[in-house]
mmCIF file of the C-alpha atoms, coordinates in Angstrom:
data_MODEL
# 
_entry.id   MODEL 
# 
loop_
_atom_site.group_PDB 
_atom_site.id 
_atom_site.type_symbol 
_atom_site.label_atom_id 
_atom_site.label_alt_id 
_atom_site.label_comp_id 
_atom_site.label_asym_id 
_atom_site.label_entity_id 
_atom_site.label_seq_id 
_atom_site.pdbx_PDB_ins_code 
_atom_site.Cartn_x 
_atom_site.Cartn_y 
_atom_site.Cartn_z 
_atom_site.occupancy 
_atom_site.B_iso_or_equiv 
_atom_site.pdbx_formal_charge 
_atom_site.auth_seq_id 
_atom_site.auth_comp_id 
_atom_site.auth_asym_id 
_atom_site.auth_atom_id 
_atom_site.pdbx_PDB_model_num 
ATOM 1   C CA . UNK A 1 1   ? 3.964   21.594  -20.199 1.00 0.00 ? 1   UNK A CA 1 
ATOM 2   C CA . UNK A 1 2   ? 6.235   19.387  -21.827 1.00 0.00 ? 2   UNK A CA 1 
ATOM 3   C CA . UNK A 1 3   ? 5.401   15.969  -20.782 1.00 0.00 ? 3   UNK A CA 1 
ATOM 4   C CA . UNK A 1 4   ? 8.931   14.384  -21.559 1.00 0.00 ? 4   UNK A CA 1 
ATOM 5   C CA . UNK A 1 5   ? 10.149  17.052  -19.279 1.00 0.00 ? 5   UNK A CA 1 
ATOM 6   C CA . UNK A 1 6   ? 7.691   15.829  -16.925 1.00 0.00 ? 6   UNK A CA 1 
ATOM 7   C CA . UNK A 1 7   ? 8.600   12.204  -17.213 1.00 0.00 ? 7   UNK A CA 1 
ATOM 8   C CA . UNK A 1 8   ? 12.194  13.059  -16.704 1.00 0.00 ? 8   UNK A CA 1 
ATOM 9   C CA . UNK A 1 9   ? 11.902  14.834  -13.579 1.00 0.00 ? 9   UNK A CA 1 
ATOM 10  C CA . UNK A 1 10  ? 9.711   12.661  -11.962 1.00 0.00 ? 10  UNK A CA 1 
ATOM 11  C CA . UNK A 1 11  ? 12.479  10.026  -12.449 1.00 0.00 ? 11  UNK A CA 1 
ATOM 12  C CA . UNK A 1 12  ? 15.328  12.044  -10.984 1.00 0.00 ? 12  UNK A CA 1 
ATOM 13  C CA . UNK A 1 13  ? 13.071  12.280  -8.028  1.00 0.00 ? 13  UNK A CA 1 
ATOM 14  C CA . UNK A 1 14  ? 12.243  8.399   -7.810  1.00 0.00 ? 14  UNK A CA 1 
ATOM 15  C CA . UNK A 1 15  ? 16.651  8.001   -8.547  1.00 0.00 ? 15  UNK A CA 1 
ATOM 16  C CA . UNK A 1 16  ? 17.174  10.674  -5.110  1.00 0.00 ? 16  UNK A CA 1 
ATOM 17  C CA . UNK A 1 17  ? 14.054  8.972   -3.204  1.00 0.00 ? 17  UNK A CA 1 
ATOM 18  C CA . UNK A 1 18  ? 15.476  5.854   -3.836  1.00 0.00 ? 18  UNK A CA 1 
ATOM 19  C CA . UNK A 1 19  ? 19.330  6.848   -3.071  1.00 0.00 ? 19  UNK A CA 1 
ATOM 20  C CA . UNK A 1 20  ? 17.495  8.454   0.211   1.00 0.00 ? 20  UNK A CA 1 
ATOM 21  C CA . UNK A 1 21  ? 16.161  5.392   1.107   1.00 0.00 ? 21  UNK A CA 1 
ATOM 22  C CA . UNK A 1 22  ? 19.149  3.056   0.954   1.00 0.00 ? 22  UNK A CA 1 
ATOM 23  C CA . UNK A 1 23  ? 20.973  5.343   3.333   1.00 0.00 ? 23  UNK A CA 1 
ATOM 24  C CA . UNK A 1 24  ? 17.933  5.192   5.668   1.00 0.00 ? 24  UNK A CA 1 
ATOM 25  C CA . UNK A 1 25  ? 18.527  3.071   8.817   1.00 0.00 ? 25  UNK A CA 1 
ATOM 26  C CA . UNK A 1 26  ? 15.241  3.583   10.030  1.00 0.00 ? 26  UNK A CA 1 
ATOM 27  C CA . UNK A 1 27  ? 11.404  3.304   7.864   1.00 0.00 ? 27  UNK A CA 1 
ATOM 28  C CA . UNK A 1 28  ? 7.909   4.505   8.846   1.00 0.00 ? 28  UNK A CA 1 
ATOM 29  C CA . UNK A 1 29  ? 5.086   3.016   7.477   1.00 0.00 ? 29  UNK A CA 1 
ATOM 30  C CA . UNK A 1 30  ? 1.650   4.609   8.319   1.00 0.00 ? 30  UNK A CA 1 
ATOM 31  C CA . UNK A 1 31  ? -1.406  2.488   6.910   1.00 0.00 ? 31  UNK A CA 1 
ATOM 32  C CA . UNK A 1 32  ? -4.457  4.428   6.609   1.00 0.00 ? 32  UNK A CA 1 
ATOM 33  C CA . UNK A 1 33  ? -6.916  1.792   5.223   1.00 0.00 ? 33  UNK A CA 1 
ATOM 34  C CA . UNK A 1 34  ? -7.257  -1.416  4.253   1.00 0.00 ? 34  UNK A CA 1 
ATOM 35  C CA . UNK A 1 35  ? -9.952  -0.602  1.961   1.00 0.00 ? 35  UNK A CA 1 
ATOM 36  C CA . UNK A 1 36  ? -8.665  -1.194  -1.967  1.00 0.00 ? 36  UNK A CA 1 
ATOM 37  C CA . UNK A 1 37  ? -9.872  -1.213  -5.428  1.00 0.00 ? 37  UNK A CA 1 
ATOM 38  C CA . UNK A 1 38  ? -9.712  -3.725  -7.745  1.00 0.00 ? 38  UNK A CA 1 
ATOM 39  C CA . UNK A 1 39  ? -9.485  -3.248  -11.547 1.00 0.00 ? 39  UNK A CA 1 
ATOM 40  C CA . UNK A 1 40  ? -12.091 -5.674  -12.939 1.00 0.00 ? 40  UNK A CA 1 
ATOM 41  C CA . UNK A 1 41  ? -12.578 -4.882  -17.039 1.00 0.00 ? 41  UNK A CA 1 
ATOM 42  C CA . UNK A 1 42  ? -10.190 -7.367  -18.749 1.00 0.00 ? 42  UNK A CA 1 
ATOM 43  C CA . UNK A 1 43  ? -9.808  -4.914  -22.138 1.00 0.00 ? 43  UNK A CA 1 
ATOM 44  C CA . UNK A 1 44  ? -7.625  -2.781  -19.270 1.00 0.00 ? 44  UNK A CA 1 
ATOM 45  C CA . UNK A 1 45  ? -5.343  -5.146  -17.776 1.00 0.00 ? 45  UNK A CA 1 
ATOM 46  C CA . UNK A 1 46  ? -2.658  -6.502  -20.525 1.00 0.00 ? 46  UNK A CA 1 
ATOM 47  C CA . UNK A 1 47  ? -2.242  -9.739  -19.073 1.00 0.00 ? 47  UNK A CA 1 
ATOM 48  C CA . UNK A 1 48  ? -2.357  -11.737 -15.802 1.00 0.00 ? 48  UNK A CA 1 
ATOM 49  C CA . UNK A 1 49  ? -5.426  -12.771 -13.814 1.00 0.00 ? 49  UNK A CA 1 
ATOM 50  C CA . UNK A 1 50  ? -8.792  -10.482 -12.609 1.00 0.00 ? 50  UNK A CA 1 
ATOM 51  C CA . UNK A 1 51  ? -8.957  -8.926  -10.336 1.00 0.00 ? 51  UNK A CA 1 
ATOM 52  C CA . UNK A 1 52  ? -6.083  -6.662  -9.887  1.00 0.00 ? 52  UNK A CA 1 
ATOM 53  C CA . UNK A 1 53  ? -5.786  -3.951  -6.979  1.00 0.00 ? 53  UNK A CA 1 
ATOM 54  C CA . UNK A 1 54  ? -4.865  -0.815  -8.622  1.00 0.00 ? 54  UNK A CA 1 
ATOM 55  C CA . UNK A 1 55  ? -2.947  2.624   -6.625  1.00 0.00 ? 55  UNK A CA 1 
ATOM 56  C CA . UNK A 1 56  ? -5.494  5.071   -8.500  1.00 0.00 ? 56  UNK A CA 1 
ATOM 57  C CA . UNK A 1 57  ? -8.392  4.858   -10.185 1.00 0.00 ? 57  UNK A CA 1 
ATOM 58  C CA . UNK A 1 58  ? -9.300  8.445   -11.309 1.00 0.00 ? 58  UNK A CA 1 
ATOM 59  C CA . UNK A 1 59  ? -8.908  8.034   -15.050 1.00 0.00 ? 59  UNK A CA 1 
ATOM 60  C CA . UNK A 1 60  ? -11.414 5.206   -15.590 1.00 0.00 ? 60  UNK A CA 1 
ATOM 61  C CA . UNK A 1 61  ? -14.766 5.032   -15.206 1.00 0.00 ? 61  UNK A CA 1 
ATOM 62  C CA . UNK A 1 62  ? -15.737 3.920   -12.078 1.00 0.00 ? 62  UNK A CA 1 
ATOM 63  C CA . UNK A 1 63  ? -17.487 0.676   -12.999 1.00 0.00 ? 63  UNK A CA 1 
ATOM 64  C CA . UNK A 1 64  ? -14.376 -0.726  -13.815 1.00 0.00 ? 64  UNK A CA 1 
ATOM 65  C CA . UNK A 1 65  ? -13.681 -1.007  -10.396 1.00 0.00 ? 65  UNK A CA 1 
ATOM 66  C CA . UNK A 1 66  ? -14.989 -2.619  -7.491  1.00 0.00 ? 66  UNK A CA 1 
ATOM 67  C CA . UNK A 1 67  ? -14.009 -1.357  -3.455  1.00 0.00 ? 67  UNK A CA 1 
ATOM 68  C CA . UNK A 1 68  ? -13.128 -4.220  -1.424  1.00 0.00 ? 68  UNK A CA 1 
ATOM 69  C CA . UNK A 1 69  ? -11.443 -4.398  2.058   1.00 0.00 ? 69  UNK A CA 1 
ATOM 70  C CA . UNK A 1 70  ? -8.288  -5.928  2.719   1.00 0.00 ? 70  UNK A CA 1 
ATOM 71  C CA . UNK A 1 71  ? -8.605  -9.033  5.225   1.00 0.00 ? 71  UNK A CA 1 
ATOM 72  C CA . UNK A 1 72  ? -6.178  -9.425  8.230   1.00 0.00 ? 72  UNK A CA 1 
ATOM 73  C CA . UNK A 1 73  ? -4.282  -12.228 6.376   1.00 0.00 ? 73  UNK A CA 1 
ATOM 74  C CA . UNK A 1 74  ? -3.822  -9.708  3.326   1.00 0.00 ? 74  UNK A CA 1 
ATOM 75  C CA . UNK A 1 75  ? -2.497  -6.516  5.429   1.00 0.00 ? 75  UNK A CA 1 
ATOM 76  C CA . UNK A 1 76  ? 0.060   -9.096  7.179   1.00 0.00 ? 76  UNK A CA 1 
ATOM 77  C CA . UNK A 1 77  ? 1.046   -10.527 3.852   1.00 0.00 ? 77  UNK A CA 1 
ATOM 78  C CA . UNK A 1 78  ? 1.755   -7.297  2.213   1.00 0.00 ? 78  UNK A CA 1 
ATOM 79  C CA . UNK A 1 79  ? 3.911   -6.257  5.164   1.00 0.00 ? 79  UNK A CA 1 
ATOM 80  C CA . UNK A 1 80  ? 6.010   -9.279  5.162   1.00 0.00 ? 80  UNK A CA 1 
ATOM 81  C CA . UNK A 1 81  ? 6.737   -8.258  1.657   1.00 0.00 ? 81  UNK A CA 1 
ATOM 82  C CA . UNK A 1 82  ? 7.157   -4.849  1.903   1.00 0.00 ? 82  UNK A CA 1 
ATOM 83  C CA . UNK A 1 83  ? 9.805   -5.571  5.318   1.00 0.00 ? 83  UNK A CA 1 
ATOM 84  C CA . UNK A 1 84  ? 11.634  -8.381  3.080   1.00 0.00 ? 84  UNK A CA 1 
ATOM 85  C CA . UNK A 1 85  ? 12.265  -5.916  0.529   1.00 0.00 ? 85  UNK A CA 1 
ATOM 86  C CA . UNK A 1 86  ? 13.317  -3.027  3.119   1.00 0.00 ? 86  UNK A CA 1 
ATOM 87  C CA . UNK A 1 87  ? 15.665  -5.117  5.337   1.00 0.00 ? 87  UNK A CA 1 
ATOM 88  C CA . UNK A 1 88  ? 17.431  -6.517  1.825   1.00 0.00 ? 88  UNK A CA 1 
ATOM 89  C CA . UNK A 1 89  ? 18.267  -2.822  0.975   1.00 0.00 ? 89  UNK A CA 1 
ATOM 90  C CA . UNK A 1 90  ? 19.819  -2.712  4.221   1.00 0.00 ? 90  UNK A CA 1 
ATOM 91  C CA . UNK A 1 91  ? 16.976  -0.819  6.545   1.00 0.00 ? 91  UNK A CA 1 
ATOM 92  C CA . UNK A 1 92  ? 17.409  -1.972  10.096  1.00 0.00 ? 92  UNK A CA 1 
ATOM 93  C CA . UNK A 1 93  ? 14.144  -1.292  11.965  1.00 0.00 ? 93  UNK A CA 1 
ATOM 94  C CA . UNK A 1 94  ? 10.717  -0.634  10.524  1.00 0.00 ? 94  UNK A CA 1 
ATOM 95  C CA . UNK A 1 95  ? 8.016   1.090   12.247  1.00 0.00 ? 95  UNK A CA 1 
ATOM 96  C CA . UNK A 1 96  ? 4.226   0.605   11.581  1.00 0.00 ? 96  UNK A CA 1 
ATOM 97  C CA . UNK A 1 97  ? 1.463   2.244   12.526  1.00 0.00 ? 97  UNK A CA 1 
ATOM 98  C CA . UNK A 1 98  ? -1.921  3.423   11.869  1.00 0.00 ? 98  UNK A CA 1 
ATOM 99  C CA . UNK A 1 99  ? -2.903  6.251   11.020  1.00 0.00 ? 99  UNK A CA 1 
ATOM 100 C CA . UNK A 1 100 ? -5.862  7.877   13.327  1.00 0.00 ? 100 UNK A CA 1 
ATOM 101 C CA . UNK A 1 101 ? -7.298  9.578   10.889  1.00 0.00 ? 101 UNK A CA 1 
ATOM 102 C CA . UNK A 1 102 ? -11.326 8.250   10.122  1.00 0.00 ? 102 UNK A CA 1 
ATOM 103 C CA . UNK A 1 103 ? -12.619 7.770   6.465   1.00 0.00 ? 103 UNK A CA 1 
ATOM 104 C CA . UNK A 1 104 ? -15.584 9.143   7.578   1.00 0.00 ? 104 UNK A CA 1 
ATOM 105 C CA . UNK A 1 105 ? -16.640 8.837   3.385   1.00 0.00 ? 105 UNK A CA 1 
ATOM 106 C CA . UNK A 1 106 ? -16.825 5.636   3.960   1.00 0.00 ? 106 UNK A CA 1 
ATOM 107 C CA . UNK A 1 107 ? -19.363 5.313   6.602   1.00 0.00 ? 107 UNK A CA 1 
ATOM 108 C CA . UNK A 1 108 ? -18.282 5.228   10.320  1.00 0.00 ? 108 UNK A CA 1 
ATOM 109 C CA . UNK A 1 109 ? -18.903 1.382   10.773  1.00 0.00 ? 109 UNK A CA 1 
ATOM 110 C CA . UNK A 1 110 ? -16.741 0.745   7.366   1.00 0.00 ? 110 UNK A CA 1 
ATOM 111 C CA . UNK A 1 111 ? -14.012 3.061   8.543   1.00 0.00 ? 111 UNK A CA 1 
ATOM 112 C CA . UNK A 1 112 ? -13.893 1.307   11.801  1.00 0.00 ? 112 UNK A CA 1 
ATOM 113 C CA . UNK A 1 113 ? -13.966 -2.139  10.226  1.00 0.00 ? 113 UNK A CA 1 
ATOM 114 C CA . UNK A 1 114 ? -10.891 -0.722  8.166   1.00 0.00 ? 114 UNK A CA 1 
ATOM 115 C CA . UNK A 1 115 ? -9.313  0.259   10.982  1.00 0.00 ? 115 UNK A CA 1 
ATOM 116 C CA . UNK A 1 116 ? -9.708  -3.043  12.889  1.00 0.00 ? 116 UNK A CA 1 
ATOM 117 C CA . UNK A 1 117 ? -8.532  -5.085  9.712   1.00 0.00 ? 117 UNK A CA 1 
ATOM 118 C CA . UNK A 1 118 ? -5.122  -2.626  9.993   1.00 0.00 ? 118 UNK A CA 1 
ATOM 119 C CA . UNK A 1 119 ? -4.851  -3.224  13.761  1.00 0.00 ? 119 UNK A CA 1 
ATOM 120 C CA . UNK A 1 120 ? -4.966  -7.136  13.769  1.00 0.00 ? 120 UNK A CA 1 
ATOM 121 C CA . UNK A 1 121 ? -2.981  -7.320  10.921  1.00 0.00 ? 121 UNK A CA 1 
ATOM 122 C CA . UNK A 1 122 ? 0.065   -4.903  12.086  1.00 0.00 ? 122 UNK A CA 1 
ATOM 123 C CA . UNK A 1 123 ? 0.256   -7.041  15.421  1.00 0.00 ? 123 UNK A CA 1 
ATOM 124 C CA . UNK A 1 124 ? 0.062   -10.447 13.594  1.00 0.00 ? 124 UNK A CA 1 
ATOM 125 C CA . UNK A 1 125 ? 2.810   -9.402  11.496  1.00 0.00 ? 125 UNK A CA 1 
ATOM 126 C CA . UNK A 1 126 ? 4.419   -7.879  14.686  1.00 0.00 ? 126 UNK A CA 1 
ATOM 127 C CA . UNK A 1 127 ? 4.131   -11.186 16.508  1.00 0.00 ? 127 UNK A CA 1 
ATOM 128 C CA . UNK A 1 128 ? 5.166   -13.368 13.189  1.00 0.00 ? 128 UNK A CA 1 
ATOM 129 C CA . UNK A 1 129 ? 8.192   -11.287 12.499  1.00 0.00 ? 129 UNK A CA 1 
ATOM 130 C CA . UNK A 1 130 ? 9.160   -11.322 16.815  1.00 0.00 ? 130 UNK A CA 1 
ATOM 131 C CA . UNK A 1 131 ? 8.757   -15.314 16.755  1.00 0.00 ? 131 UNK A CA 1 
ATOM 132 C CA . UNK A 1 132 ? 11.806  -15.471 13.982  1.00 0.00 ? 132 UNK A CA 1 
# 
């Protein structure tokens, strides 16, 4: 229970993941939504601009946050990024997909609007990246 002890091993793991990862020839990314939330109570964020997408929102009240879905444009963006940072590391082939697994939480027509948002915006990165 020793949070320093915590701290520390959770960075020797991030060190071996990221040793792991620069031997890697090969990377999987599976996308399972393109739904996000957005951190939107400036006392929270130290600086920078509103709003800011956040990776988890469990220890704040949930008004500080609003759900929002990731357009096409967005998802093919953040893949550009994500492959421009892999392939400098030295990763050779990236593989995307989407998961089939339904957020059925979020309603069946918002899950399959999620779902659509991911599809259009692997293949438009797909198609961008086979055009170069």
């Amino acid at each position: 229970n020793n949070p320093q002890m915590g701290l520390a091993k959770i960075n020797e793991v991030l060190i071996q993941g990221n040793e792991c990862l620069k031997k890697s020839k090969v990377v999987f990314i599976t996308l399972g939504t393109s739904w996000v939330y957005t951190l939107n109570d400036p006392k929270i964020i130290q600086s920078g601009s509103l709003p800011k997408t956040v990776a988890n929102c469990h220890k704040f009240p949930a008004e500080y946050f609003s759900k929002v879905i990731q357009s096409v444009t967005e998802i093919e963006s953040s893949l550009e990024k994500i492959a421009s940072q892999l392939f400098s590391i030295g990763i050779e082939q990236i593989v995307v997909t989407v998961s089939p697994v339904r957020h059925i939480k979020d309603g069946i027509v918002e899950s399959s609007r999620s779902r659509a948002n991911l599809v259009a915006g692997v293949q438009s990165f797909i198609e961008k990246f086979n055009s170069k």
